[in-house]
C-alpha positions as CSV (number, residue, x, y, z in Angstrom):
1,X,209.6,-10.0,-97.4
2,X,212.6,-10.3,-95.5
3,X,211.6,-13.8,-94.1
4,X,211.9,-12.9,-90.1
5,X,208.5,-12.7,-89.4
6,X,206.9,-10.3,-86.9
7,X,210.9,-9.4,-86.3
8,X,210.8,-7.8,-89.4
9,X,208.7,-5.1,-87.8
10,X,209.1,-5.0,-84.4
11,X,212.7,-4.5,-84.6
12,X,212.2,-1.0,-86.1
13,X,211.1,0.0,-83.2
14,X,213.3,-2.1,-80.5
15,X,216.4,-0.2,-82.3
16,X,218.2,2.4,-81.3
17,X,217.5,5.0,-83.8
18,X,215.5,8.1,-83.1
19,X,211.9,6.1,-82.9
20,X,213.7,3.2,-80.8
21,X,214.9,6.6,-78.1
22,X,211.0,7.2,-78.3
23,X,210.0,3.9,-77.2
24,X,213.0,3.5,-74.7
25,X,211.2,6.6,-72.8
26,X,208.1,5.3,-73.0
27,X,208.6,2.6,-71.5
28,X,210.8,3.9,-68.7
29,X,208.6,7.4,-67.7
30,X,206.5,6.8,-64.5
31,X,203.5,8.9,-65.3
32,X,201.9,10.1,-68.3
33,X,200.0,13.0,-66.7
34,X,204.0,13.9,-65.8
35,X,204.9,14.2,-69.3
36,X,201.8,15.9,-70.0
37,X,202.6,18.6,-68.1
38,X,205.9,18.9,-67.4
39,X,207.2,18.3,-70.8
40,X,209.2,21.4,-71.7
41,X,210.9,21.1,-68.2
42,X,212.0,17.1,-68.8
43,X,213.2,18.5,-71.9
44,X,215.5,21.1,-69.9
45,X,216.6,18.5,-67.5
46,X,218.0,15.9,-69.9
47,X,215.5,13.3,-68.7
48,X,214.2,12.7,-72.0
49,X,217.2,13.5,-74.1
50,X,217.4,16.4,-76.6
51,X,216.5,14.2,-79.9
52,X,214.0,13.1,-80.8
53,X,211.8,14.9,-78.2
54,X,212.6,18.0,-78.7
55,X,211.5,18.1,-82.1
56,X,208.0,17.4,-81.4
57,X,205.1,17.9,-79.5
58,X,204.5,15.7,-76.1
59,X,201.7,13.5,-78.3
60,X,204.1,11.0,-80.0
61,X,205.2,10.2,-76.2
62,X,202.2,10.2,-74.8
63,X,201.0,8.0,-77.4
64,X,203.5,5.0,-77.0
65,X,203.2,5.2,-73.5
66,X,199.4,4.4,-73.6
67,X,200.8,1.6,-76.0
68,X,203.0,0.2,-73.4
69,X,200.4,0.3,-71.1
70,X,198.1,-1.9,-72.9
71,X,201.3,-3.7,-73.6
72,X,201.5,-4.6,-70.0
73,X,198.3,-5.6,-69.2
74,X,198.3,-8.0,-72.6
75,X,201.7,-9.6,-71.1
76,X,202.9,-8.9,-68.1
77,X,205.5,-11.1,-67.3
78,X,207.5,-9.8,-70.4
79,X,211.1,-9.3,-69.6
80,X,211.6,-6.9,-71.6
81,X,209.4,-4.0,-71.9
82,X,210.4,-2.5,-75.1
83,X,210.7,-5.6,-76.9
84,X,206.7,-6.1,-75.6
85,X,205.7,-2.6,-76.4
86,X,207.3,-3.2,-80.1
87,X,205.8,-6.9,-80.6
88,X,202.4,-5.5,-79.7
89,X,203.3,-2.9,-82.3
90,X,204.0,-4.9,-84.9
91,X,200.6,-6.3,-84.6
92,X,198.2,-2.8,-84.4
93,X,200.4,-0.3,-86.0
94,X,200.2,-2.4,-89.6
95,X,196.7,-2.6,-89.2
96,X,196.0,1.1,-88.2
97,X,197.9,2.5,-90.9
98,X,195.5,1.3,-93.0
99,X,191.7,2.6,-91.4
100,X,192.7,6.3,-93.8
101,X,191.2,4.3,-96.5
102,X,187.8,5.3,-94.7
103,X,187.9,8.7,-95.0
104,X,189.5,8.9,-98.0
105,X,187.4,7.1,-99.7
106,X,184.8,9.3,-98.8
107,X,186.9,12.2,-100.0
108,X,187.1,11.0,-103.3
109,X,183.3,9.5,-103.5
110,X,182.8,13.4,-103.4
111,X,184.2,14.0,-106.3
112,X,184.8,10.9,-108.6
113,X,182.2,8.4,-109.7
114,X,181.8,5.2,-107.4
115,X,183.7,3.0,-109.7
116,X,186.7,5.5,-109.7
117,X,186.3,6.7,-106.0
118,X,188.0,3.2,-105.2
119,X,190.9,3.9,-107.4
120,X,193.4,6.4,-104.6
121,X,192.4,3.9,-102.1
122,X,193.5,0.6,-104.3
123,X,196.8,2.8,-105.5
124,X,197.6,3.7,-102.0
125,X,198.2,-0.5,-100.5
126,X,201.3,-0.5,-103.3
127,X,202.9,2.8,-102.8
128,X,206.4,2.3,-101.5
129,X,206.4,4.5,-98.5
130,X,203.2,3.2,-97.4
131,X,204.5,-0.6,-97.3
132,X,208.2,0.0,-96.5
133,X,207.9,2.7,-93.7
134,X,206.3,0.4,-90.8
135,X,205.5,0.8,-87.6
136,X,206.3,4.6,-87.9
137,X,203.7,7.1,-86.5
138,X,204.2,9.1,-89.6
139,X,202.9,5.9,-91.3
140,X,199.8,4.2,-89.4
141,X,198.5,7.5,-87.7
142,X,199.1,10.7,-89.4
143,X,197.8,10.4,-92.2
144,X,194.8,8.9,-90.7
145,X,194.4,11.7,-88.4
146,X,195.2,14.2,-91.0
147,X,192.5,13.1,-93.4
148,X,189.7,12.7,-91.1
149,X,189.9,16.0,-90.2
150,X,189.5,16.6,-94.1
151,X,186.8,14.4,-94.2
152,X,184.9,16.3,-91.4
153,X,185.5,18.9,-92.5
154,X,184.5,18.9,-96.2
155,X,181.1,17.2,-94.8
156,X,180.7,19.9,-92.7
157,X,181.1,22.3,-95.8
158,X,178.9,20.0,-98.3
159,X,175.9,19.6,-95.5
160,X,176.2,22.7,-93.5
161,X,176.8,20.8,-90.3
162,X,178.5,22.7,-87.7
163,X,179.3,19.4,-85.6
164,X,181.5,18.2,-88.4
165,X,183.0,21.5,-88.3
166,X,183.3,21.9,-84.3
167,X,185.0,18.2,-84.6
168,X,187.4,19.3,-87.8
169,X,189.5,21.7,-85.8
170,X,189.1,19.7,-82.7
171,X,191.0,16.7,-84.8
172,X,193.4,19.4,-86.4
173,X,194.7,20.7,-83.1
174,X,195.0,16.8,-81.5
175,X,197.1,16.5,-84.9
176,X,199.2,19.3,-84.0
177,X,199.5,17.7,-80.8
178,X,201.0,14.4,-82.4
179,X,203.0,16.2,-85.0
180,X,203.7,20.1,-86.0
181,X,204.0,18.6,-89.5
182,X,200.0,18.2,-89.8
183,X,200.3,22.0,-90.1
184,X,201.2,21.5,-94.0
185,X,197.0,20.0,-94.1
186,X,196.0,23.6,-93.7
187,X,196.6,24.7,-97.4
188,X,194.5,21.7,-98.6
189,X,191.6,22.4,-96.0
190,X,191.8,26.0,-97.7
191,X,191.6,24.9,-101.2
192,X,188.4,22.1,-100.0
193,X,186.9,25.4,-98.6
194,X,187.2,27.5,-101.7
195,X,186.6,25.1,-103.8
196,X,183.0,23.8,-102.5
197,X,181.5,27.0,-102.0
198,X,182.6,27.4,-105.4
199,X,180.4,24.7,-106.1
200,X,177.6,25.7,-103.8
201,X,177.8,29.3,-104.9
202,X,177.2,30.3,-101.1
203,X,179.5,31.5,-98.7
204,X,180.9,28.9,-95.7
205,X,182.8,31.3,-93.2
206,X,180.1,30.1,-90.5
207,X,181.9,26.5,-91.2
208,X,185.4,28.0,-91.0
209,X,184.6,30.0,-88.0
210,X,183.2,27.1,-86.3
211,X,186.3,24.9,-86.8
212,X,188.5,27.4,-85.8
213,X,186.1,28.1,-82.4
214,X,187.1,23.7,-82.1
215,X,190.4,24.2,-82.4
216,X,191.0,27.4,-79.9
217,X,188.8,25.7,-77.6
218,X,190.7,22.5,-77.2
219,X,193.7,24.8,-76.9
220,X,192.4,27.0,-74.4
221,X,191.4,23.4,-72.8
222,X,195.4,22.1,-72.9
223,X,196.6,25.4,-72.0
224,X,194.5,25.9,-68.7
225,X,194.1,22.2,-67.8
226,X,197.7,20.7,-68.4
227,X,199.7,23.9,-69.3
228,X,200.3,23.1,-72.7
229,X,201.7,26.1,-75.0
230,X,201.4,25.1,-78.6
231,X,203.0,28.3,-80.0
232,X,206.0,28.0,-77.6
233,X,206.5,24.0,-78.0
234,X,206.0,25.1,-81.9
235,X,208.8,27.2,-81.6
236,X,211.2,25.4,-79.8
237,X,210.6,22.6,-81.6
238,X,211.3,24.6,-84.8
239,X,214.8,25.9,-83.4
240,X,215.9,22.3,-82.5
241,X,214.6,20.8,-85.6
242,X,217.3,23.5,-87.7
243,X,219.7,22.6,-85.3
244,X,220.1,18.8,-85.8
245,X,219.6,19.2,-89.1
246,X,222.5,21.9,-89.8
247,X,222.0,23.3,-92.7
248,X,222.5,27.2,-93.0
249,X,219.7,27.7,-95.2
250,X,220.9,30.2,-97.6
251,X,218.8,30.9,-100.7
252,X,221.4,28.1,-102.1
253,X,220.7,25.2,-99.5
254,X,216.9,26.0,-99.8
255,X,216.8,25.4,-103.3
256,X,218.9,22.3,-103.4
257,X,217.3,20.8,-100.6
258,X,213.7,21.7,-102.0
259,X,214.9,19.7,-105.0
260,X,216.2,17.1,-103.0
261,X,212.7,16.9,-100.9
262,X,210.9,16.7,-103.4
263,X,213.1,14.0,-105.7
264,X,212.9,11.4,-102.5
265,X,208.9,12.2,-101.9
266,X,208.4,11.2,-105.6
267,X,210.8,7.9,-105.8
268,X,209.1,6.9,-102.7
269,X,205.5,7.1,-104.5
270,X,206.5,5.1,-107.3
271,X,207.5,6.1,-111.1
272,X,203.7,5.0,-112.4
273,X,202.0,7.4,-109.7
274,X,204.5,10.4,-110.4
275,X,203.7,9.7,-114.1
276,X,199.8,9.5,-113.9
277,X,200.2,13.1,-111.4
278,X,202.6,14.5,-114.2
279,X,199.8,13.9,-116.8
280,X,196.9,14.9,-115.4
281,X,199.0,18.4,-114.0
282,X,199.1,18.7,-117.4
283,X,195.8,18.4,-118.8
284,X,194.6,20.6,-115.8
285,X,196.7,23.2,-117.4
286,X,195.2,22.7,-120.5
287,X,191.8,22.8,-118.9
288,X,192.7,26.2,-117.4
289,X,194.1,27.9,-120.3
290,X,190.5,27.1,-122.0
291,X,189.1,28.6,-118.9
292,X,187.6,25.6,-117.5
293,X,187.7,25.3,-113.5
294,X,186.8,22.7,-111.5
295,X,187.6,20.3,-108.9
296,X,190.4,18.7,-110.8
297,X,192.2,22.1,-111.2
298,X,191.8,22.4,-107.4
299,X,193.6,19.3,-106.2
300,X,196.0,20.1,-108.6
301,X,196.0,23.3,-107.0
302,X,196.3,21.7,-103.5
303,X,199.0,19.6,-104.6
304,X,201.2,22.1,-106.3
305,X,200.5,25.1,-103.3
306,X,200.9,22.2,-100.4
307,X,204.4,20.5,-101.8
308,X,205.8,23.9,-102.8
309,X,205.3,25.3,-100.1
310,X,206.7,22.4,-98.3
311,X,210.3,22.3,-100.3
312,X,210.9,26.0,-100.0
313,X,209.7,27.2,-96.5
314,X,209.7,23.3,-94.4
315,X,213.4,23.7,-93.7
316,X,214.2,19.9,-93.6
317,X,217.1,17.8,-95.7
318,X,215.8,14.6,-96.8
319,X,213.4,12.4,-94.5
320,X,210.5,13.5,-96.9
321,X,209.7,10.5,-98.1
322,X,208.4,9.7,-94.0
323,X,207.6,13.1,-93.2
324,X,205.1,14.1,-95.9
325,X,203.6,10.6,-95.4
326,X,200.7,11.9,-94.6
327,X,199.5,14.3,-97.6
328,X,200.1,10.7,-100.0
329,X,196.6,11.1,-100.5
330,X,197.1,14.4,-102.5
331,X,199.1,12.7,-105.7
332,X,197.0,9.6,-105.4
333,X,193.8,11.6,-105.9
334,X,195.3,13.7,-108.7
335,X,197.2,10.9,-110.3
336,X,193.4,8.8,-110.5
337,X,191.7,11.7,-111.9
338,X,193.4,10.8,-115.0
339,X,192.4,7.1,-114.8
340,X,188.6,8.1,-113.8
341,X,188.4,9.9,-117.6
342,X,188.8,6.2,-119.3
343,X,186.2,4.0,-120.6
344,X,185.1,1.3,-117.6
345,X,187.2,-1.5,-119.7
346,X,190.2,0.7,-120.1
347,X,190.2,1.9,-116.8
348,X,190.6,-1.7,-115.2
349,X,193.5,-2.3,-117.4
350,X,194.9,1.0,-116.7
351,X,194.6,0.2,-112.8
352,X,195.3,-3.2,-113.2
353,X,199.0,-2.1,-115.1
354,X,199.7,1.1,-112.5
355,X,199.1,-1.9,-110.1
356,X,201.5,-4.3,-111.1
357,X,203.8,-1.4,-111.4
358,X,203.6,-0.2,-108.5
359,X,204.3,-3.9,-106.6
360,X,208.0,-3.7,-108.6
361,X,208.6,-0.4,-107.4
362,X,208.0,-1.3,-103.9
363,X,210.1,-4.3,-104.5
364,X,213.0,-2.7,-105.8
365,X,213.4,-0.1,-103.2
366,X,213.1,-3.1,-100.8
367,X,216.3,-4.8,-102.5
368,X,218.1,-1.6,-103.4
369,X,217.5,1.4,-101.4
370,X,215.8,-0.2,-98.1
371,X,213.9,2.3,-95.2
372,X,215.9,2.4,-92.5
């Protein structure tokens, strides 16, 4: 759009902005099995610099190093090696971003028709954040990561297949590993797991205590093998993360800033998707007041518990329109509800407009109120 070709992308991350400081150590740290395990005291030392590292978990790091690596073996008589590890970037990272169609797909096959199963995925290549917010982890791997742990684990709960739920908390504690964000997937996990033994009318604790046995043991297996403390990077990262933010988070700043949160999260979807979730929010109240329950009302439920809880308790000032990145799926799937209720004719049109939409949304936040 902006006419500079692959520049266009790669320079997000050969900047010097908080993801530019990420790749800048990536590309300068010796050993990854260093970083690994000696994160907390290259923190300390100033070696890695107090932001953006010490808002996060050693993943992201580790992540862009392996990308540099495969950077150097693809060219190595790049001068450069940030501008290398951001050009290969700006090849996979687009293409990546995408492969959470896969499980979500399959997360809405469960519960919407075939033809209306494809709707969330169409709806989520022409939301703005997901085409304006490139090369960004929060963009072509969270939500990836975050939703195939939903996807495993709702199998798991559907089939009674304690591999699918060995591998759910496996994925959810590598996702804590990339990004203490990912927590926020927990509430929706819990509404999946309420909602389908509804269904089933039989009790799935053995699935719940089985993903939990996959998550403690790859964190018993980070803690013994590389040292790794989640709880005390958590809480660290939590105490730096308030302090570069500085906000004194009075019940005043809470409530403006959960209002702010949630105003930038909802521009950045698009007017036609914050419409469509408004509506069908609606008529799931409706639905509830004549006693009806079902697996509308839940992700309506998992919205409204997940983003509420979010604004009020996530103690960040703005950024939500990258940061929450990852739950996208949630409105999408409760905005196509609504569109899954129409006659096959009416919903093409429907799509087909929400579409169209959508592409001028994107477009004006391009022109007018950029990603930077």
């Amino acid at each position: 759009m902006e006419g500079r070709g692959l520049a266009g992308l790669s320079d997000r991350l050969g900047g010097q902005g908080g993801h530019g400081r990420l790749v800048q150590a990536a590309v300068s740290q010796p050993s990854a099995w260093r970083v690994l395990t000696q994160y907390e005291g290259l923190l300390e030392s100033g070696e890695l610099g107090p932001f953006p590292h010490a808002t996060r978990p050693p993943g992201q790091l580790l992540l862009l190093m392996g990308m540099d690596w495969l950077a150097t073996w693809l060219d190595p008589a790049a001068p450069e090696p940030a501008l290398r590890l951001a050009r290969l970037a700006a090849w996979v990272f687009p293409l990546l971003s995408y492969l959470v169609l896969i499980p979500l797909f399959y997360l809405c096959r469960c519960y919407l028709d075939e033809g209306a199963a494809w709707i969330p995925v169409l709806l989520y290549l022409v939301v703005p954040s997901t085409a304006l917010i490139t090369l960004h982890l929060d963009q072509c791997l969270f939500p990836l990561v975050a939703w195939s742990c939903a996807g495993l684990y709702l199998r798991a709960l559907r089939r009674d297949q304690g591999w699918a739920a060995l591998g759910a908390g496996m994925v959810f504690y590598l996702g804590l590993f990339l990004s203490f964000g990912l927590a926020a997937l927990g509430g929706v996990l819990a509404v999946l797991h309420l909602q389908t033994a509804r269904e089933l009318g039989r009790s799935r604790w053995r699935i719940a205590a089985l993903a939990a046995a996959g998550f403690l043991g790859v964190g018993l297996a980070f803690h013994g093998g590389f040292g790794y403390d989640l709880a005390a990077r958590y809480g660290r990262a939590m105490a730096a993360h308030q302090h570069f933010k500085v906000v004194d988070w009075g019940p005043g700043e809470v409530l403006y800033c959960a209002l702010l949160n949630l105003v930038e999260f909802a521009v950045w979807c698009g007017p036609p998707l914050v419409l469509l979730c408004g509506a069908q929010l609606r008529e799931v109240w409706s639905q509830r007041q004549e006693g009806r329950w079902g697996a509308e009302a839940a992700w309506a439920l998992a919205l409204i518990l997940t983003f509420g809880g979010l604004a009020l308790f996530g103690r960040t000032a703005g950024e939500t329109a990258r940061l929450w990145l990852f739950l996208l799926p949630l409105p999408l799937v409760v905005a196509a509800q609504g569109l899954a209720r129409l006659d096959p004719a009416r919903r093409q049109q429907g799509v087909l407009l929400v579409v169209l939409l959508q592409l001028l949304a994107v477009a004006v936040l391009k022109r007018c109120q950029d990603f930077f």
